[in-house]
MARGUGU-738834 format. One record per residue (C-alpha): x negated, y, z; residue in three letters; residue number from 0. Coordinates in nm, 3 decimals. Each point is the difference from the previous one (the first is absolute). Layout:
<atoms>
px/py/pz/r/k
X/Y/Z/ALA/NUM
...
</atoms>
This chain:
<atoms>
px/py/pz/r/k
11.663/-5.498/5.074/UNK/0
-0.077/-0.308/-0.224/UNK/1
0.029/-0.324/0.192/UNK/2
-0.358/-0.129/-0.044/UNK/3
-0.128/0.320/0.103/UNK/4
0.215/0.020/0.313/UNK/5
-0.111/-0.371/0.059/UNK/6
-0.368/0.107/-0.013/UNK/7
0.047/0.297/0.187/UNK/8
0.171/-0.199/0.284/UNK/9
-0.227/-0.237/0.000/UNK/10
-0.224/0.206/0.058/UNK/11
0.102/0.148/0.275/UNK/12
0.092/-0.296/0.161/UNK/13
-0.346/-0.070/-0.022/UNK/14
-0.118/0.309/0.134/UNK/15
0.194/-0.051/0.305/UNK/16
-0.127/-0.349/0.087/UNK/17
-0.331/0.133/0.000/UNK/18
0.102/0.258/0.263/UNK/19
0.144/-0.283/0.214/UNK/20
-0.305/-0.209/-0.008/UNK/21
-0.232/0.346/0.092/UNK/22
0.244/0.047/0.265/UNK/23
-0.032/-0.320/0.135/UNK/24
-0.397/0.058/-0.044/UNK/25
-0.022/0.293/0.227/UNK/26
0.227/-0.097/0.214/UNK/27
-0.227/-0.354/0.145/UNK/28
-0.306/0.207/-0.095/UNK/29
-0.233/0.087/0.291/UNK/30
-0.338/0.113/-0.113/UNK/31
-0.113/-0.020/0.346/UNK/32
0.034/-0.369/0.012/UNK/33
-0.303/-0.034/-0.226/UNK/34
-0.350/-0.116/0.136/UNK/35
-0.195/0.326/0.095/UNK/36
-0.276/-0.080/-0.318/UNK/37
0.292/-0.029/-0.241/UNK/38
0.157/0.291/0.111/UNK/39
-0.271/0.225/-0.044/UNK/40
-0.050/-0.149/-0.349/UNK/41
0.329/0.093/-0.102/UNK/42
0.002/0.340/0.157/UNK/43
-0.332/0.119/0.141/UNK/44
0.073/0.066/0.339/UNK/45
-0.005/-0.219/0.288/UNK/46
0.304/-0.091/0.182/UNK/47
-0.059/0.259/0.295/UNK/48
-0.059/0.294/-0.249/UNK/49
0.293/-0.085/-0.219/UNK/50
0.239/0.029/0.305/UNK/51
-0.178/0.318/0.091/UNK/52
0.058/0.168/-0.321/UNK/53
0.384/-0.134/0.037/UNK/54
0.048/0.134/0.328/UNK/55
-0.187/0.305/-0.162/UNK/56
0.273/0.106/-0.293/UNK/57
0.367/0.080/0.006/UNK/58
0.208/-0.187/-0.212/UNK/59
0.357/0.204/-0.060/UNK/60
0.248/-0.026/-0.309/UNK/61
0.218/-0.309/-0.108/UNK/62
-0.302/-0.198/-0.121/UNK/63
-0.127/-0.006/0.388/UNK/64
0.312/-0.235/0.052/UNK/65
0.004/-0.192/-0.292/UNK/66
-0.366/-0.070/-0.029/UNK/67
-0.147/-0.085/0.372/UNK/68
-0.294/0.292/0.060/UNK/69
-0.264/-0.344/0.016/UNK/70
0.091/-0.078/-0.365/UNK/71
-0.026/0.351/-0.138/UNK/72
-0.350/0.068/0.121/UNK/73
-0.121/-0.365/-0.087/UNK/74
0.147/0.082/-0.287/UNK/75
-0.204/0.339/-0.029/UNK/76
-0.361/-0.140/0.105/UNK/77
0.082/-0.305/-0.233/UNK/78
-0.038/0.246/-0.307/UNK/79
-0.229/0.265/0.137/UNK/80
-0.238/-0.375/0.094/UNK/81
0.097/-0.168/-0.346/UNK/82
0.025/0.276/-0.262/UNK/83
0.255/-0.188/-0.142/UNK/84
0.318/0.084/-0.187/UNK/85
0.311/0.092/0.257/UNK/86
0.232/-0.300/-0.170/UNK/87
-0.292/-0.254/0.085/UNK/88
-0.006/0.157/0.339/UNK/89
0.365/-0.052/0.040/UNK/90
0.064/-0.359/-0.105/UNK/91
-0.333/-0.073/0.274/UNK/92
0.210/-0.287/0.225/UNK/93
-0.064/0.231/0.280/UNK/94
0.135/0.318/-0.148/UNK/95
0.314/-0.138/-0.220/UNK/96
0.094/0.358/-0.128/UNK/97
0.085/0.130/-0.345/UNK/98
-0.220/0.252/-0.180/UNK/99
0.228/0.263/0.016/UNK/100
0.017/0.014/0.398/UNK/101
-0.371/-0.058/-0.008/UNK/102
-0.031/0.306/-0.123/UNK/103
0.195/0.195/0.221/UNK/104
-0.153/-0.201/0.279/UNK/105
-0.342/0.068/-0.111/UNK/106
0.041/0.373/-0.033/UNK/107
0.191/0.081/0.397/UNK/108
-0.348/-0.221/0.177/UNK/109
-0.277/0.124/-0.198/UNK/110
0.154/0.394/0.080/UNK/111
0.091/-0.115/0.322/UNK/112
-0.401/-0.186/0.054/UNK/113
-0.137/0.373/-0.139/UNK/114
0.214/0.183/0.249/UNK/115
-0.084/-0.206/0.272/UNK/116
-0.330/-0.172/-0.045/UNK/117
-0.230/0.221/-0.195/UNK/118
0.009/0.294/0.248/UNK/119
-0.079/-0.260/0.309/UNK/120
-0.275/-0.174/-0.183/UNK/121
-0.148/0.209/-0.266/UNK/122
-0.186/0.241/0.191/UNK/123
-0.292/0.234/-0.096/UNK/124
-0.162/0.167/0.362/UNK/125
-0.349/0.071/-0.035/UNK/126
-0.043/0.059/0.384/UNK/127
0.147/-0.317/0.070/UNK/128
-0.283/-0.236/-0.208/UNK/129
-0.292/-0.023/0.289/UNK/130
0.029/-0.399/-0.049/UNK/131
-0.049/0.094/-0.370/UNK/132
-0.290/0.213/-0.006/UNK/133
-0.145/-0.240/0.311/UNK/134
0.070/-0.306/-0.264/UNK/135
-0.196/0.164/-0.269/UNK/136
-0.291/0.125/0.191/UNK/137
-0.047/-0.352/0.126/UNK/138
0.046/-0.156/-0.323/UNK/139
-0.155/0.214/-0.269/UNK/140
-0.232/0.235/0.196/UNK/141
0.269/0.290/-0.167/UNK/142
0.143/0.284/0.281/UNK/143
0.291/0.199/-0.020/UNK/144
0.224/-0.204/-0.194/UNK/145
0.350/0.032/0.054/UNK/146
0.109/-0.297/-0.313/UNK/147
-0.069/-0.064/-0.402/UNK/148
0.224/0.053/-0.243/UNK/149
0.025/-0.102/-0.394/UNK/150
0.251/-0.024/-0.251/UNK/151
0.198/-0.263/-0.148/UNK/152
0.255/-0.067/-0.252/UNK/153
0.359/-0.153/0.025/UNK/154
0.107/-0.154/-0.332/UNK/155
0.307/0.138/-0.201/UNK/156
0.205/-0.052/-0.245/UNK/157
-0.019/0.274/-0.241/UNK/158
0.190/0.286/0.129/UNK/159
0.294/0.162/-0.253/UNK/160
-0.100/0.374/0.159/UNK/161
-0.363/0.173/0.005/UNK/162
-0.190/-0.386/-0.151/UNK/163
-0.297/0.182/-0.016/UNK/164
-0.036/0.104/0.345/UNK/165
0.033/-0.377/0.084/UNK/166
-0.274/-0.155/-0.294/UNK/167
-0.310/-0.026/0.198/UNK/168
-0.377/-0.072/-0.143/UNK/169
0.030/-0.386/0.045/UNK/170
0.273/-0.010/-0.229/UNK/171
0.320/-0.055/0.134/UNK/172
0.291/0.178/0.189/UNK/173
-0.044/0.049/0.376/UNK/174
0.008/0.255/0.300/UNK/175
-0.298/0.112/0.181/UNK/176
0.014/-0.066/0.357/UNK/177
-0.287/0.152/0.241/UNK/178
-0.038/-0.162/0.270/UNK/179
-0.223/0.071/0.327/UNK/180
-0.073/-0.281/0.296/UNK/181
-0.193/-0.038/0.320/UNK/182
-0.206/-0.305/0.047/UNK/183
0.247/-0.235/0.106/UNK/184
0.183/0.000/-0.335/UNK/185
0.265/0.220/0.106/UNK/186
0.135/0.241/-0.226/UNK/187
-0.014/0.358/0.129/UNK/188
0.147/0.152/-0.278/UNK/189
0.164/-0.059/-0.354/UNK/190
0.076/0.219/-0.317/UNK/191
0.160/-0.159/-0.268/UNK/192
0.146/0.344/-0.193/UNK/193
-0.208/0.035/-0.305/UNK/194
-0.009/-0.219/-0.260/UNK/195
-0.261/-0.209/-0.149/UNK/196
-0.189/0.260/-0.210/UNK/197
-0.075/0.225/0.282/UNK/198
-0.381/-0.018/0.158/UNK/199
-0.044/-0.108/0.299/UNK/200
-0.118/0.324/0.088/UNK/201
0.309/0.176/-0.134/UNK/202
0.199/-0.242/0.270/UNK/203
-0.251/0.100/0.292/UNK/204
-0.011/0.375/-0.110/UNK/205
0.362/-0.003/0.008/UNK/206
0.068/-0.205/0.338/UNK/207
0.092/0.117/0.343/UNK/208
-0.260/-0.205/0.149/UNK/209
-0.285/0.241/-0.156/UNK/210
0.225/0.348/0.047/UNK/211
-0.011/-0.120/0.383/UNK/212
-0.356/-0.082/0.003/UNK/213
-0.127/0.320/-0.193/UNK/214
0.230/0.186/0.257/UNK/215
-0.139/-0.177/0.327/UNK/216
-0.364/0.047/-0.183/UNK/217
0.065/0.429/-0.029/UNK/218
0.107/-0.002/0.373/UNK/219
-0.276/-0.191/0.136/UNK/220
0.233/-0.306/0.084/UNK/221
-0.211/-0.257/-0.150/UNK/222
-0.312/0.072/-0.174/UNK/223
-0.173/-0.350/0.106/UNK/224
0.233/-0.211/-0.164/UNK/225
0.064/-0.170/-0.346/UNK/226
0.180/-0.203/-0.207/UNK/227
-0.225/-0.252/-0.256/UNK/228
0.047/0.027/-0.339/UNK/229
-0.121/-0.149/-0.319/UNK/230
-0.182/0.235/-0.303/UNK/231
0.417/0.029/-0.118/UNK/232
0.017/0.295/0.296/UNK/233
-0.158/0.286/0.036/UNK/234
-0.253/0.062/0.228/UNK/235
0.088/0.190/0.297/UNK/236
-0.046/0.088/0.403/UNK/237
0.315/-0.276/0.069/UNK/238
-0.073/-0.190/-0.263/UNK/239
-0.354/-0.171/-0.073/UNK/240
-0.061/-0.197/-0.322/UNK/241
-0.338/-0.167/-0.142/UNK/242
-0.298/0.144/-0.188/UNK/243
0.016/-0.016/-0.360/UNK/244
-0.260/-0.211/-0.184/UNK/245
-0.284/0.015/0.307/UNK/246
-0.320/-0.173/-0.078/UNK/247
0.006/-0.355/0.136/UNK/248
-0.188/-0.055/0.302/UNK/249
0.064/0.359/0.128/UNK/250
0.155/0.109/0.310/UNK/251
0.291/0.134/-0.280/UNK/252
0.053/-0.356/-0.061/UNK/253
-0.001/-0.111/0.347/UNK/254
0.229/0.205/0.127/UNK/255
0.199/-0.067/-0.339/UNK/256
-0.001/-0.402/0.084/UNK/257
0.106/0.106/0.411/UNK/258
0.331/0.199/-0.175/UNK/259
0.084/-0.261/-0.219/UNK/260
0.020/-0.267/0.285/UNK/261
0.188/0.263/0.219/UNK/262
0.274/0.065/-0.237/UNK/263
0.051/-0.365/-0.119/UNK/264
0.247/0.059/0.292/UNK/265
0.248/0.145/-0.258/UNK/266
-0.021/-0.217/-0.275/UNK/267
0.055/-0.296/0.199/UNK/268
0.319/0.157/0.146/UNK/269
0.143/0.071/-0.351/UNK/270
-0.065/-0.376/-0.077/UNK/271
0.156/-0.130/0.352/UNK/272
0.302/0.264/-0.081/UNK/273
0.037/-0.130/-0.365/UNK/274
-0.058/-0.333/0.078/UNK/275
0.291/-0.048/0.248/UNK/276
0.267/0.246/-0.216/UNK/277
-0.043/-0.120/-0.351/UNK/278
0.294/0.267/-0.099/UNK/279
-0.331/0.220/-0.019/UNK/280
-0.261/-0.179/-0.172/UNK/281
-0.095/0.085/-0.396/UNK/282
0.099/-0.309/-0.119/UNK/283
0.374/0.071/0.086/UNK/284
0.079/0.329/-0.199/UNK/285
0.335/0.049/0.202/UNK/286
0.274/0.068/-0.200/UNK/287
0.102/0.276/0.304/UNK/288
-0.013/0.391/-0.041/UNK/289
-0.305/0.149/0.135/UNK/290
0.144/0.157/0.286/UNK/291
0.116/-0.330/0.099/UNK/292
-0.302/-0.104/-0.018/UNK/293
-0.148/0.219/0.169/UNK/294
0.223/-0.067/0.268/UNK/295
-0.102/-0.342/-0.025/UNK/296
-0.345/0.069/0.084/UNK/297
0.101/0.165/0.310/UNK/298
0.205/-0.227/0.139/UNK/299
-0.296/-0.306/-0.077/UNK/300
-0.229/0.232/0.175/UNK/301
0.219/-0.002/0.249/UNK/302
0.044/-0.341/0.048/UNK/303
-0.349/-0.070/-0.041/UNK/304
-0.118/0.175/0.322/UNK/305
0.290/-0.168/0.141/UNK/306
-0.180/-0.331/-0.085/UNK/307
-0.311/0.123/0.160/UNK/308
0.179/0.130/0.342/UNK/309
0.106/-0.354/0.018/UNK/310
-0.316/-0.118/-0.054/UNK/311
0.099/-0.180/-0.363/UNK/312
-0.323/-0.006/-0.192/UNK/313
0.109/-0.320/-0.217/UNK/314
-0.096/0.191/-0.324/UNK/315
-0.326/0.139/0.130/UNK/316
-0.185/-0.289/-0.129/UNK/317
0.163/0.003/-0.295/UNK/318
-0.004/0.308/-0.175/UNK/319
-0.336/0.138/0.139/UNK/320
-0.044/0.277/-0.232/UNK/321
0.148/0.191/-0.367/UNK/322
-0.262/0.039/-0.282/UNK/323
0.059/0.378/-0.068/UNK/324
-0.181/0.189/-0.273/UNK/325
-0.080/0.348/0.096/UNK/326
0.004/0.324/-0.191/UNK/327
-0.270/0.253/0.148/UNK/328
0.161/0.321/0.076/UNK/329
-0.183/0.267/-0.156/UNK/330
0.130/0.302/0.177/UNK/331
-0.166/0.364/0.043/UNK/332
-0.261/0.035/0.255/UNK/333
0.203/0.226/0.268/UNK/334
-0.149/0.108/0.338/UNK/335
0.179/-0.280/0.146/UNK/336
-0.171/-0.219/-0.234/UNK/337
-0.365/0.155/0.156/UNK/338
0.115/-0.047/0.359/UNK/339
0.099/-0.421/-0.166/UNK/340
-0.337/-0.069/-0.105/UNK/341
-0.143/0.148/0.357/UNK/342
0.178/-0.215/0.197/UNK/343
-0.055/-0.312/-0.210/UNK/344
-0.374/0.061/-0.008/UNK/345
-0.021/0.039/0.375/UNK/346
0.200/-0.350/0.033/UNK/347
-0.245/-0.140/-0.290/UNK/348
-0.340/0.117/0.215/UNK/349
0.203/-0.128/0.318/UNK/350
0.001/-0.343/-0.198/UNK/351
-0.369/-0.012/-0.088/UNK/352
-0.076/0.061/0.391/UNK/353
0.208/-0.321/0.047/UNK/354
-0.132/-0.211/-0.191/UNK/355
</atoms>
């Protein structure tokens, strides 16, 4: 080898392994915990009670559970999910002190670990379970028998080397579409982030589980007083009521169209909270991460985020109060269950007028 470039390449190295020292050092002092409580959830969205819950919550095995302390690894984690940052920034954070490299690997075992564990405890969908819900709505909006809202929303991508048009969605850029149905406490009842960004919003709901087990209960008799709120992007159906198209202003069309929009505000407002505190999903990002890991992404923050509201964290609530979201009308064939739709929203829209 030529002596300058051995000189270089030593130097180099030598380098290299005084950073490692120094990150070393770093993690070793660090304590996240030692923050103030408003500083920690700043720097990873979850109060100090709920982080230690989700710690005692996952299992940390392998050789990077003993060279990286469990604490640092999911501080670590939330810091990127919370940040939407690059992993090297999130590894020279004073707290973290890790290289990009182990980052990675780190980053990869929680969030699998966080889906394993924490999506099936707190991402639930149980129609027969949401009396506080439909009570909420009643109260609230004059509106029986719902069960949650639901809408669409998109998580920004880079653009994808396989299938780029299935990602290219009608705003313009590169994204998944994520449906997403809550209850009216913000809490995310269900999440679907498979399809990419040209799909419909009604190709996502056609294509759910949450609507093959609704159209099920509906043809056994389960639940045929119950519904989900929708905007004019879903079809119109017995678990699924949307709004008029183009009613004359003043009339009871209208009316009942103003009482669904307030009602399923609900949902828009929880994409905005959910967005708001995990910046690795808003538009602006365009992650540079494969869309399943995205995907993954999204349930894991969804996750989290009812996480944040069994704690009672609702820090970003005044913040992020809602997502401006243009709609597409659906313009699907008028089926049978379409006709039994429009009977059950016109009973609720004369049960409005007698309200008022």
């Amino acid at each position: 080898m030529h002596p300058i470039i051995f000189l270089y390449s030593s130097s180099e190295s030598e380098e290299e392994n005084v950073q490692q020292v120094k990150r070393n050092r770093m993690r070793d002092k660090s304590n996240p915990l030692a923050l103030p409580e408003a500083a920690f959830r700043k720097r990873f969205r979850l109060s100090k009670s709920a982080f230690k819950y989700v710690l005692a919550e996952l299992k940390f095995e392998g050789h990077l559970s003993t060279a990286v302390p469990p604490m640092i690894q999911l501080g670590a984690t939330l810091s990127l999910l919370a940040s939407g940052g690059y992993q090297h920034l999130v590894g020279n954070d004073f707290l973290i002190g890790i290289c990009q490299s182990t980052i990675c690997k780190i980053i990869k075992n929680v969030v699998s670990e966080m889906e394993t564990k924490l999506c099936p405890q707190f991402i639930k969908f149980v129609p027969d379970n949401l009396s506080e819900c439909t009570k909420s709505f009643v109260e609230k909006y004059k509106i029986p028998g719902v069960i949650g809202c639901i809408d669409g929303t998109h998580f920004g991508l880079q653009k994808p080397t396989a299938n780029e048009h299935m990602f290219f969605n009608r705003k313009g850029y590169h994204s998944l579409n994520s449906m997403i149905i809550c209850d009216h406490e913000y809490r995310i009842l269900a999440i679907d982030s498979k399809y990419g960004g040209a799909a419909h919003d009604s190709f996502v709901w056609k294509h759910s589980a949450q609507r093959k087990f609704l159209e099920e209960q509906f043809n056994q008799n389960n639940f045929k007083n119950v519904w989900l709120l929708g905007d004019s992007g879903y079809p119109l159906e017995p678990w699924c009521l949307t709004p008029f198209r183009n009613p004359e202003e003043g009339s009871a069309q209208a009316r009942f169209n103003e009482a669904h929009s307030k009602a399923r505000c609900v949902v828009e407002r929880t994409i905005g909270i959910l967005k708001g505190r995990w910046k690795i999903l808003s538009n602006d990002k365009r992650s540079r991460y494969r869309p399943e890991k995205m995907a993954q992404f999204g349930n894991v923050c969804a996750a989290l985020h009812n996480i944040c509201i069994h704690f009672k964290d609702a820090s970003y609530c005044r913040h992020y109060a809602s997502e401006a979201i243009n709609t597409e009308v659906d313009m699907g064939n008028e089926t049978n269950l379409t006709k039994i739709g429009h009977k059950i929203r016109n009973h609720i829209m004369l049960a409005l007028e007698n309200t008022i």
